[in-house]
C-alpha positions as a Python dict, from the first residue, in 0.01 Angstrom:
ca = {
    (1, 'X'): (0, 0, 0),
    (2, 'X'): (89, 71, 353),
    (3, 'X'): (1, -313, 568),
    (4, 'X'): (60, -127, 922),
    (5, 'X'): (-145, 199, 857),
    (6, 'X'): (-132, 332, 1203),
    (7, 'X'): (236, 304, 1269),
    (8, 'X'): (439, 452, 1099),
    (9, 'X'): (755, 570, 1299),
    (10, 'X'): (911, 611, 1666),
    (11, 'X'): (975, 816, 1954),
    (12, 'X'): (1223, 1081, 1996),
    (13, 'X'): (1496, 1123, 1696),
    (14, 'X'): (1558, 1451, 1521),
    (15, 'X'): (1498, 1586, 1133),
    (16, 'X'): (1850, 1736, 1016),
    (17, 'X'): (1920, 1927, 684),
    (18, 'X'): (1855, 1623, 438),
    (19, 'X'): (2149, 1798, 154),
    (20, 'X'): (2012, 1472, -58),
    (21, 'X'): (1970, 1735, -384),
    (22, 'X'): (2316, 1725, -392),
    (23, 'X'): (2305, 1355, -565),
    (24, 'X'): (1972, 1224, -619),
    (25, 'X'): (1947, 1282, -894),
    (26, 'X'): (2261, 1128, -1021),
    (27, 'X'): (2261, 730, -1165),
    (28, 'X'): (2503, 516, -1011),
    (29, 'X'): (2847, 553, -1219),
    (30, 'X'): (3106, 273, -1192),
    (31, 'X'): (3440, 388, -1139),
    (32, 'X'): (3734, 234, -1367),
    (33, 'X'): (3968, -57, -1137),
    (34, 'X'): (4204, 103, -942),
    (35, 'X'): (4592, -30, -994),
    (36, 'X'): (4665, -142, -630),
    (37, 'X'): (4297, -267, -382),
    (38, 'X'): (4375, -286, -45),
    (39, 'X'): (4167, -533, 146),
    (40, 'X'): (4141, -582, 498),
    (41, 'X'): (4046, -869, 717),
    (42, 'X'): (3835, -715, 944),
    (43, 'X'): (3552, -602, 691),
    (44, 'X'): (3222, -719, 902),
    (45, 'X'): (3114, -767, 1272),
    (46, 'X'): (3287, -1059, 1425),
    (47, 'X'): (3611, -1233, 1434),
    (48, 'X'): (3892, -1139, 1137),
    (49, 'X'): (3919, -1353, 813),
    (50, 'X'): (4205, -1568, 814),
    (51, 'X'): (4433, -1519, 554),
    (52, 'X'): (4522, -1818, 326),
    (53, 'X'): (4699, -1595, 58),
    (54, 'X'): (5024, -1586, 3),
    (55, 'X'): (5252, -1273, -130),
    (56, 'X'): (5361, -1337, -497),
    (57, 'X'): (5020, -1537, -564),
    (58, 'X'): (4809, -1478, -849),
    (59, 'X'): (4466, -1443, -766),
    (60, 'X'): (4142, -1466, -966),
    (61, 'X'): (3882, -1213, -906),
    (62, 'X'): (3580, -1343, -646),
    (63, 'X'): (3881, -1603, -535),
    (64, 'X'): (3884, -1615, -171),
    (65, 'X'): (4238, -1470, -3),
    (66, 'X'): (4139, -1471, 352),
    (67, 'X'): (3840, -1766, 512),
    (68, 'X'): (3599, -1677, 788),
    (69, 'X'): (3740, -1761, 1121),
    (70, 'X'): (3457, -1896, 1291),
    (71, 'X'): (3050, -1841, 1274),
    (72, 'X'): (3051, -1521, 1265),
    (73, 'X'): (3310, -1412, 1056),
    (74, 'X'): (3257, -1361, 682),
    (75, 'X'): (3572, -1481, 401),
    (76, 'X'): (3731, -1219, 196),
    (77, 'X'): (3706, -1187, -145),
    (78, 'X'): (3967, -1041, -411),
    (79, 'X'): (3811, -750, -597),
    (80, 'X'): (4060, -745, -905),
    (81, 'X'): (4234, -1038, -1097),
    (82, 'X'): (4625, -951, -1020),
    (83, 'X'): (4922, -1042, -753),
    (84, 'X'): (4945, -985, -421),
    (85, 'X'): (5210, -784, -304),
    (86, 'X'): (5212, -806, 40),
    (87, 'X'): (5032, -851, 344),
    (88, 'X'): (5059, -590, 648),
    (89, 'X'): (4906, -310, 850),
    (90, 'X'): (4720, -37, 732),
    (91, 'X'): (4450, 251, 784),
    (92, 'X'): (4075, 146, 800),
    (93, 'X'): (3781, 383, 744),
    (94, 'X'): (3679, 220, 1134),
    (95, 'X'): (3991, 467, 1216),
    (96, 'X'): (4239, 179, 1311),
    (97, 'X'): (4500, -16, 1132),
    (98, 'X'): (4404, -382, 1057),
    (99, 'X'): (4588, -599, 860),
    (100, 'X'): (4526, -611, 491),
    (101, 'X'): (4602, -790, 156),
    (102, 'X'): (4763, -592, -116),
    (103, 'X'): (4709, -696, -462),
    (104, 'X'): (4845, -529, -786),
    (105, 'X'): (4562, -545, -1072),
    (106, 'X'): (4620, -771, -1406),
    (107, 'X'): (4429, -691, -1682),
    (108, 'X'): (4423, -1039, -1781),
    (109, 'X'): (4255, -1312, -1548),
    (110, 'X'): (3943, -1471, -1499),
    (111, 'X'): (3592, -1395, -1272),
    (112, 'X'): (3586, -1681, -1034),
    (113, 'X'): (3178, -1707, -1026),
    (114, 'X'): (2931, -1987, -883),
    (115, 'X'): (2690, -2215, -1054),
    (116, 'X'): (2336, -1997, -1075),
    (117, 'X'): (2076, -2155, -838),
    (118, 'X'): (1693, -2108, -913),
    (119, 'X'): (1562, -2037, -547),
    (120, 'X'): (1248, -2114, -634),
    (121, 'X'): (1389, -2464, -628),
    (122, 'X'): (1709, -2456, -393),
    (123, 'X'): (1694, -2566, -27),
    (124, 'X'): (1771, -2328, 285),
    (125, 'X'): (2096, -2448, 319),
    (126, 'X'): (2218, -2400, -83),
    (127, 'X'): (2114, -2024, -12),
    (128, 'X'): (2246, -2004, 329),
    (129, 'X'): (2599, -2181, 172),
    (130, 'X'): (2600, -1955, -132),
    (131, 'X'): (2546, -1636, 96),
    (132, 'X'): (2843, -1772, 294),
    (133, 'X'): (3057, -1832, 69),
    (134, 'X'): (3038, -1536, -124),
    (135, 'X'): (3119, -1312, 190),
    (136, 'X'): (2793, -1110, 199),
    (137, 'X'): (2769, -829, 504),
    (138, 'X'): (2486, -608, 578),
    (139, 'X'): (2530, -301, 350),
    (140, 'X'): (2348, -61, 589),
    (141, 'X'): (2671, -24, 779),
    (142, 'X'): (2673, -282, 1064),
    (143, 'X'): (2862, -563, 842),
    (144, 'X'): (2682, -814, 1048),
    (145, 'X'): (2732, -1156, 833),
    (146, 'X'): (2425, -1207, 619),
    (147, 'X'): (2430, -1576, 637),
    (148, 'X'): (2372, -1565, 1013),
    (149, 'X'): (2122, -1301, 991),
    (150, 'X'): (1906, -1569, 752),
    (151, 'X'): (1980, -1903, 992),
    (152, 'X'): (1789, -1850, 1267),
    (153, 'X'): (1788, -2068, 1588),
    (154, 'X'): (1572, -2356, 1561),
    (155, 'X'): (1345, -2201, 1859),
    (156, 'X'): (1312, -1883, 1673),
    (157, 'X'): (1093, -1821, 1407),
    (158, 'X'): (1119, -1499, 1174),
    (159, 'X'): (781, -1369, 1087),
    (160, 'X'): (936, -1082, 905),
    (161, 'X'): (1193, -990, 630),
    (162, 'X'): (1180, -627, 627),
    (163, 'X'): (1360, -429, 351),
    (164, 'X'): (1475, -63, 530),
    (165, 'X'): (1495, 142, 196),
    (166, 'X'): (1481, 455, 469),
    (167, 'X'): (1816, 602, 422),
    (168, 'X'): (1775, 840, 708),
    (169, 'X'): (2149, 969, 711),
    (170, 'X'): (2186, 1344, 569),
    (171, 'X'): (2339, 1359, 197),
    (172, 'X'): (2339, 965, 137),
    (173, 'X'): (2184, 886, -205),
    (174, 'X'): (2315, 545, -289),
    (175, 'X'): (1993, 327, -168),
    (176, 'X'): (1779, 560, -324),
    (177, 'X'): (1964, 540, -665),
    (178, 'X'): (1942, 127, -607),
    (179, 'X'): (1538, 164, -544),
    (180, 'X'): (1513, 332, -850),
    (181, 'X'): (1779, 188, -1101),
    (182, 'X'): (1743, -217, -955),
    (183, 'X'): (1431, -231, -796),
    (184, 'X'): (1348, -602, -933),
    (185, 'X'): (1659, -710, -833),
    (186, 'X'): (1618, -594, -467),
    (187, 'X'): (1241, -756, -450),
    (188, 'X'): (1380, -1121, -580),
    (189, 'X'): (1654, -1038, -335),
    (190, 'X'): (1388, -968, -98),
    (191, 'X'): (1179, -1311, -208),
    (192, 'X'): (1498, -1520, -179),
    (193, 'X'): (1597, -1366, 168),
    (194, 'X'): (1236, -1473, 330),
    (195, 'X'): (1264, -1871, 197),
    (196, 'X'): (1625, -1851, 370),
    (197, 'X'): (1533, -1742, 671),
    (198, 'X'): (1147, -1849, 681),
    (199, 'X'): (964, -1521, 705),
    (200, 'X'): (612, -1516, 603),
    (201, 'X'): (635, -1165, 514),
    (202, 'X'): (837, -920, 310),
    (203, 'X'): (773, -570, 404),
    (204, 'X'): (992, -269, 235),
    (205, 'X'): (1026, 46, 438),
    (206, 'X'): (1076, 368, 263),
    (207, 'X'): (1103, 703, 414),
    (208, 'X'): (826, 934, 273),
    (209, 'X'): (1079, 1150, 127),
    (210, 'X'): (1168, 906, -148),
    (211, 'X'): (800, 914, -285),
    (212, 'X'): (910, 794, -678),
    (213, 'X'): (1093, 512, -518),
    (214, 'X'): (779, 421, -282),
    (215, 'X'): (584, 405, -625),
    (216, 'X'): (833, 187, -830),
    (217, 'X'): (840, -74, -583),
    (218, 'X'): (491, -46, -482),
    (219, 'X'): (396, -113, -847),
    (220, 'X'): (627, -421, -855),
    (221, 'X'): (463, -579, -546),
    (222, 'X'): (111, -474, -639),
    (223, 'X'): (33, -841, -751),
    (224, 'X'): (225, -1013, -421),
    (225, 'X'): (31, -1135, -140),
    (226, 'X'): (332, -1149, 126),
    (227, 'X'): (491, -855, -3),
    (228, 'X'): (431, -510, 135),
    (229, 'X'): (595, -142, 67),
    (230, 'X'): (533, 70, 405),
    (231, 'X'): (590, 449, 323),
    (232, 'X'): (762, 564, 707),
    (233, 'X'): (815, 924, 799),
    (234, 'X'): (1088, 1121, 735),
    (235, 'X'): (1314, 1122, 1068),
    (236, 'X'): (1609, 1025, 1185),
    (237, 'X'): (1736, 766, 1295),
    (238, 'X'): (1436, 623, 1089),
    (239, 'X'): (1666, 343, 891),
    (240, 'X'): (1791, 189, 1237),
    (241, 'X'): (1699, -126, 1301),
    (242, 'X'): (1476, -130, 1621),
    (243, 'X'): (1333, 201, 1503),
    (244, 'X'): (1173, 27, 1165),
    (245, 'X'): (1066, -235, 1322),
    (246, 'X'): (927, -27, 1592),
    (247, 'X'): (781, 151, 1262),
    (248, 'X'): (633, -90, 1093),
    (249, 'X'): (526, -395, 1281),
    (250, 'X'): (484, -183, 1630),
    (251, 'X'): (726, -444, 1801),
    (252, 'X'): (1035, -350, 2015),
    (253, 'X'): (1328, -524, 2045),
    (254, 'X'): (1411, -580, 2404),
    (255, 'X'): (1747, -434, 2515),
    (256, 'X'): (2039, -588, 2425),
    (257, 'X'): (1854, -834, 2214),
    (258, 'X'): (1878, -893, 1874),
    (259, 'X'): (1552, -837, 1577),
    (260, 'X'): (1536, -1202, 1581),
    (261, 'X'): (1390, -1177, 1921),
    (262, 'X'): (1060, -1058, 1768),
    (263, 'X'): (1088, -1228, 1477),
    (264, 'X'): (1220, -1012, 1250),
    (265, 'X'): (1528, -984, 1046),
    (266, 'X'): (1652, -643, 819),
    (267, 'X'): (1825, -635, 519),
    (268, 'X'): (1961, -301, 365),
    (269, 'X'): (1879, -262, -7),
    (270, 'X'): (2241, -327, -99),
    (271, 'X'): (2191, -625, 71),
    (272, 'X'): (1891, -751, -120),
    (273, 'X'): (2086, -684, -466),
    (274, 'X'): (2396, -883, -314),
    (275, 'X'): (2203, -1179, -238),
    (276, 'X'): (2024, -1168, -609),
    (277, 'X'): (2331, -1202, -748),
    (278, 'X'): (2519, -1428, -593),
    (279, 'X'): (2244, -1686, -615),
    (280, 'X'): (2066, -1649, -925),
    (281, 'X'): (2338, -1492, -1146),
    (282, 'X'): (2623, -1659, -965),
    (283, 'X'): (2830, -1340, -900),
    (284, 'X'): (3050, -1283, -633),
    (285, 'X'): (3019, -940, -468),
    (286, 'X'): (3343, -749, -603),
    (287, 'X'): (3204, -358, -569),
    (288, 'X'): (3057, -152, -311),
    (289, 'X'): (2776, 135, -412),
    (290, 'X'): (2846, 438, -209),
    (291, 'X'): (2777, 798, -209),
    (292, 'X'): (3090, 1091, -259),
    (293, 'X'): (2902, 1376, -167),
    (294, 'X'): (2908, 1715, 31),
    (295, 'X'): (3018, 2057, -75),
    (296, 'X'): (3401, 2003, 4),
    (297, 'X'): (3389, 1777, -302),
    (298, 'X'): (3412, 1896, -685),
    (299, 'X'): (3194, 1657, -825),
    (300, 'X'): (2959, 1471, -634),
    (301, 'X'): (2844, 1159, -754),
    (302, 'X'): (2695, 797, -670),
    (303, 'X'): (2915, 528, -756),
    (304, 'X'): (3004, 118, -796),
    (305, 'X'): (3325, 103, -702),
    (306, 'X'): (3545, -196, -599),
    (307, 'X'): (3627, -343, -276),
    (308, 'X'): (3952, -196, -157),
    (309, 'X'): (3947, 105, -381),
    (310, 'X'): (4187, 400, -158),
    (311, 'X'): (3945, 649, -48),
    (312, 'X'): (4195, 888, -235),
    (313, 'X'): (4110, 737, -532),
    (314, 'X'): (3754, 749, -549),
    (315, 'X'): (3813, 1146, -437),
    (316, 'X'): (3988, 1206, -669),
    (317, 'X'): (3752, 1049, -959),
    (318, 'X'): (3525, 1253, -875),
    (319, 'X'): (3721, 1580, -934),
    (320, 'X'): (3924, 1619, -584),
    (321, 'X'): (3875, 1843, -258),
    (322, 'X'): (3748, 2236, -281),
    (323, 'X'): (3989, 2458, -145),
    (324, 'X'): (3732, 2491, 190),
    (325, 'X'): (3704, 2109, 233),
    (326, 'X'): (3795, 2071, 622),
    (327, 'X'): (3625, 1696, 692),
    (328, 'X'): (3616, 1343, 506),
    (329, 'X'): (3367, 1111, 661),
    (330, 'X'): (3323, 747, 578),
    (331, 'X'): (2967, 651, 607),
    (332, 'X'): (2699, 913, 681),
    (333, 'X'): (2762, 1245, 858),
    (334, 'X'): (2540, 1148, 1197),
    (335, 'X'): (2735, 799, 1249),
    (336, 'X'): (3006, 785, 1010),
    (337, 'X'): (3411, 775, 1127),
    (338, 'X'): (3600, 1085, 1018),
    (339, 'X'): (3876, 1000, 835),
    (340, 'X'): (4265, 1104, 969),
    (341, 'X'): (4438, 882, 610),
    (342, 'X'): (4338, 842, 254),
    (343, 'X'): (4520, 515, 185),
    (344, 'X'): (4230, 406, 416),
    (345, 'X'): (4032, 163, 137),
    (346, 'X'): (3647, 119, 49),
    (347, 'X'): (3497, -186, 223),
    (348, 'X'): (3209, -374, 200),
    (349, 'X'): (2992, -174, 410),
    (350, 'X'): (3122, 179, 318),
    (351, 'X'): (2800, 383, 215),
    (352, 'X'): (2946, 681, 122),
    (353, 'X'): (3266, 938, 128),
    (354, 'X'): (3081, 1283, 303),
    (355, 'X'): (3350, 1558, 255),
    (356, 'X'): (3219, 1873, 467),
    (357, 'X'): (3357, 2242, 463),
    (358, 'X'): (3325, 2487, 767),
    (359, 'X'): (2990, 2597, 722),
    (360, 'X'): (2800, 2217, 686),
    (361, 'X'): (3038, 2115, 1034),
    (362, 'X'): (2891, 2422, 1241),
    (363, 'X'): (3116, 2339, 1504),
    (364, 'X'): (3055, 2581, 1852),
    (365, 'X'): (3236, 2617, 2170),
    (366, 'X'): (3121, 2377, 2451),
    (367, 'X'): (2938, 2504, 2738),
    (368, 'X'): (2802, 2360, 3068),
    (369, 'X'): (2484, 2125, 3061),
    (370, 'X'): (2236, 2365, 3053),
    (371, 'X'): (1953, 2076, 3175),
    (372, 'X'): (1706, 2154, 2905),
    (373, 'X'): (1642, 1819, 2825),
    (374, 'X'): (1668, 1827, 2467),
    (375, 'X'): (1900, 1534, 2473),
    (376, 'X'): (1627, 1301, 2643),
    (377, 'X'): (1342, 1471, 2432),
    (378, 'X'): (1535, 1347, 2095),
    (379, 'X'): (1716, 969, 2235),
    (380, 'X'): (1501, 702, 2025),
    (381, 'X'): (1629, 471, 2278),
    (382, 'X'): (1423, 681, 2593),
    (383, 'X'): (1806, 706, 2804),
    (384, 'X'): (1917, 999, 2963),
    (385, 'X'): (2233, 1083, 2746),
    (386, 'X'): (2344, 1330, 2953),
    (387, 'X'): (2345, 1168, 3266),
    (388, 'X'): (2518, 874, 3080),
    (389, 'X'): (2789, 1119, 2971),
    (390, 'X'): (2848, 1302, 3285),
    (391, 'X'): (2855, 926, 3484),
    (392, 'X'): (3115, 835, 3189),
    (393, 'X'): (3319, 1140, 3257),
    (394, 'X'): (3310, 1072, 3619),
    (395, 'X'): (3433, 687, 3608),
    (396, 'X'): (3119, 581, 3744),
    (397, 'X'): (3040, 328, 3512),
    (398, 'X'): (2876, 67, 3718),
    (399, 'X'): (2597, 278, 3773),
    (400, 'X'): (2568, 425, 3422),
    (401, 'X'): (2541, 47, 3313),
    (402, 'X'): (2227, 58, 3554),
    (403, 'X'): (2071, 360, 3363),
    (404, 'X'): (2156, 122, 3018),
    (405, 'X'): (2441, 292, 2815),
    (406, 'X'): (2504, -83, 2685),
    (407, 'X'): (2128, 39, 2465),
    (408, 'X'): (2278, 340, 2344),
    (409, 'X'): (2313, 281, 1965),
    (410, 'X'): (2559, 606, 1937),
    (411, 'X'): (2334, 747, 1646),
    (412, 'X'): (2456, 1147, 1753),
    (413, 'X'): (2041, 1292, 1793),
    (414, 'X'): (2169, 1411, 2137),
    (415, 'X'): (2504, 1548, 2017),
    (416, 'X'): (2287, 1710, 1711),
    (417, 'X'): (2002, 1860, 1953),
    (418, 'X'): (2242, 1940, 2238),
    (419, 'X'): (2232, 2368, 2241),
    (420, 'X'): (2552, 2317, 2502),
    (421, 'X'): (2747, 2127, 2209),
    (422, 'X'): (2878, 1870, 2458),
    (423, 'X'): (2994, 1546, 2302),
    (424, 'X'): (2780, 1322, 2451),
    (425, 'X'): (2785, 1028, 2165),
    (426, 'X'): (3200, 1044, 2259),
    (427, 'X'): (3174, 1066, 2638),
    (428, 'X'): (2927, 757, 2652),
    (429, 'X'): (3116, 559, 2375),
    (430, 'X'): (3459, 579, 2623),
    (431, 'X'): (3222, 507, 2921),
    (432, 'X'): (3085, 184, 2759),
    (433, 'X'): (3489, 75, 2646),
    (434, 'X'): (3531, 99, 3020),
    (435, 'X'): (3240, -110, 3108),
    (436, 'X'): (3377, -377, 2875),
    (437, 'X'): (3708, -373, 3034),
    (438, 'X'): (3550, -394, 3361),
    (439, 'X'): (3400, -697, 3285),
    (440, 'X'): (3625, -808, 3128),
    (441, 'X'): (3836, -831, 3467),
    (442, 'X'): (3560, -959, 3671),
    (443, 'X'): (3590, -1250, 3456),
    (444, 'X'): (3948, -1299, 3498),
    (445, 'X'): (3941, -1264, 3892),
}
C-alpha cells in the first residue's frame, strides 16, 4: 500500500540509462575466501579504528583487530580466521592510502559470534551495544555508524524508520537481489531498527522500477499496522537521503542538518539484514553484497564477498576485464570513486565494482558555459551548480559558501545534464576543500 499517496518523489534530478538487465536477474553468489584480506581502518564516516592487533597474531574471524576511536567511529572486524602479517599503508577504493591490517587466511579457526538476543524482549541499549560492537555502517554508501544513527538525542524524537530499497544508481543490482532473496530478514531488521531508535513507523521505499520487489515486501507487511511499503518514482538521485524523505513523508531536511532533524532516520537494505543478524542470529558482519557489473566485465554478477577481498580478486572471479574495459568504479557510476589500483580492497560500504568501456563513459570535449540552465533545472538541492563551480574556479569561496555549496551532496545530475561537459561535481568538490581550510584558519588565528 502506498501511506503518503500524493508524494511520491522530488524536485529536479535526472533519469540516466538504468543498464540494471545486465544483473537483475542474477541471485547473489558468494565468492570463495580470498588468501590474503586487506582491511583498513578508515572503513565508515568518522574518526579511524584504533588498531589493537599485533603482526604475528592469530585472529578469530568476527574478532575485533582495530576499536572505535571515539563516538563516531565504528571497530574493525577480521573477515577470515588466519595471521596477520603486517600492518601499513595501502590503496582505498576512497582513492587514498589509509592504513590497513593484513591477515593471511587459516583454514582452521573459529567464528567469534555473540549470544542471540530476542528484540522483542531486549532493551535499547542491548541493541544499540550489539550494533556497536559488531561494527555495523550504513550500506548505502555513506558508512555513517549505525549505532549512532539509532541513539538519538534525548530532545529528538524519530517518528520514522524508513527503509530506501530505491537503488537509484545506474547498473547496481545488489539491493534489489536482497529485496527479493531476504526480504524477511530486512523487515525484522526493519522492526528491530524502529524499537532502537523509537520510531513509530517503518516505511520501505522502493523505486517503481523494482515492481516484484514492491510486491514481496508489500505482501509481508500486509498484516502490520506501523509498517508501510511506498512505491517512489523512478529518478535519480531518488535513494538519497533528503530526497526519500522529501518522497515519502513530504519533510525536508534543513541544510546542513541531519534526518534526525525531522525525525527521521534511513537505513539501506544491507543495513536492515546486518542488524538481523547480528542481534537475533548473533553473527558478526564478515561479507559485503556488491554488484560487478558493466560491459568491460566478462561475467557480471551479484555477489557476498568478504571484507577486504582485493578488488582484483573479485574481477577476476567473475571472469576478468574485456579487451575494451577503460574504467573501474567502486560504488555506482553517478557517485562512485574511479579506481587508479586493484590491491585497493572491498569494504564495508562498497556496493558494487562498475567496469565501463568507451562507449558507456561518453566522454566529450569541454566547452564554455553555454547558460542554458540545465544544471539548475536538474540540482535536487535547488543551487546554482554552475555559479558554484565558476566561484570555485575563481577562489572566491566566501561567497560561494553564501550561495550554499556546503548543501551540495556531489550526486553528478549537473555534470550528467551539463551539454558543455564541464566538471562541475569536481570544481565545487575543490571549492568546498578550500572552504574547510579556510575555516579551518579562522579558527587558528
Amino acid at each position: 500500500m502506498n501511506f503518503f499517496k500524493n508524494i511520491r518523489t522530488f524536485n529536479g534530478g535526472i533519469h540516466p540509462p538504468e543498464e540494471k538487465q545486465i544483473t537483475k536477474d542474477l541471485p547473489l553468489e558468494t565468492m570463495p575466501d580470498p588468501e590474503m584480506i586487506v582491511l583498513p581502518t578508515v572503513q565508515h564516516i568518522g574518526r579511524p579504528a584504533k588498531i589493537i592487533a599485533e603482526k604475528g597474531k592469530i585472529v578469530a574471524a568476527g574478532e575485533v583487530i582495530a576499536e572505535a576511536d571515539g563516538y563516531i567511529s565504528s571497530p574493525v572486524l577480521s573477515s577470515v580466521c588466519g595471521k596477520v602479517e603486517k600492518i601499513g599503508m595501502n590503496s582505498t577504493v576512497s582513492g587514498f592510502q589509509k592504513e590497513c591490517i593484513f591477515i593471511s587466511k587459516s583454514d582452521n579457526g573459529e567464528i567469534r559470534k555473540y549470544d542471540p538476543i530476542n528484540p522483542e524482549y531486549a532493551s535499547l541499549d542491548e541493541i544499540r551495544t550489539r550494533i556497536k560492537i559488531a561494527g555495523i555502517v550504513g550500506q548505502g554508501g555513506a558508512a555513517f555508524p549505525t549505532f549512532v544513527k539509532l541513539s538519538p538525542p534525548a530532545t529528538k524524537k524519530i517518528e520514522y524508520l524508513i527503509i530506501n530499497g530505491c537503488e537509484c544508481e545506474p547498473y547496481l543490482t545488489r539491493d534489489y537481489r536482497l529485496m527479493l532473496e531476504r526480504p524477511a530478514d530486512i523487515i525484522a531488521g526493519l522492526k528491530i531498527s524502529m524499537k532502537a531508535s523509537g520510531a513509530e513507523t517503518g516505511i520501505i521505499g522502493i523505486e517503481e522500477n523494482k515492481q516484484d520487489a514492491i510486491n514481496i515486501l508489500s505482501k509481508l507487511v500486509e498484516n502490520e499496522n506501523r509498517i508501510f511499503v511506498e512505491s517512489v518514482k523512478t529518478k535519480y538521485p531518488q535513494g538519497a537521503e533528503k530526497m526519500l524523505i522529501k518522497a515519502v513523508t513530504g519533510r525536508e531536511v534543513p541544510p546542513g542538518k541531519l534526518p534526525v532533524e525531522v525525525g527521521a532516520v534511513i537505513q539501506n537494505v544491507g543495513t536492515a539484514v546486518e542488524v538481523y543478524e547480528a542481534v537475533v542470529k548473533g553473527n558478526p558482519p564478515l561479507y559485503t553484497w556488491l554488484t560487478v557489473s558493466g560491459k568491460g566485465i566478462k561475467n557480471p554478477k551479484n555477489l557476498k564477498v568478504k571484507i577486504g577481498t582485493p578488488l582484483e580478486q573479485v574481477i577476476n572471479f567473475c571472469g576478468g576485464l574485456t579487451q575494451d574495459a577503460v574504467k573501474i568504479i567502486a560504488g555506482g557510476p553517478m557517485m562512485g570513486v574511479g579506481q587508479y589500483e586493484l590491491s585497493a580492497p572491498v569494504m564495508k560500504a562498497t556496493s558494487g565494482i562498475i567496469v565501463l568501456t568507451e562507449s558507456e563513459i561518453h566522454s566529450h570535449q569541454e566547452t564554455n558555459c553555454l547558460r542554458c540552465g540545465k544544471c539548475i533545472q536538474v540540482c535536487p538541492m535547488n543551487l546554482l551548480p554552475t555559479r558554484l563551480a565558476k566561484l570555485s574556479q575563481l577562489g572566491r569561496i566566501e561567497e560561494a559558501e553564501s550561495l550554499g555549496i556546503n548543501s551540495c551532496m556531489e550526486c553528478g545530475s549537473c555534470v550528467y545534464g551539463c551539454p558543455a561537459n564541464i566538471p562541475l561535481v569536481q570544481w565545487i568538490r575543490i571549492g568546498k576543500k578550500s572552504l574547510l581550510k579556510l575555516n579551518q584558519q579562522k579558527k587558528t588565528v
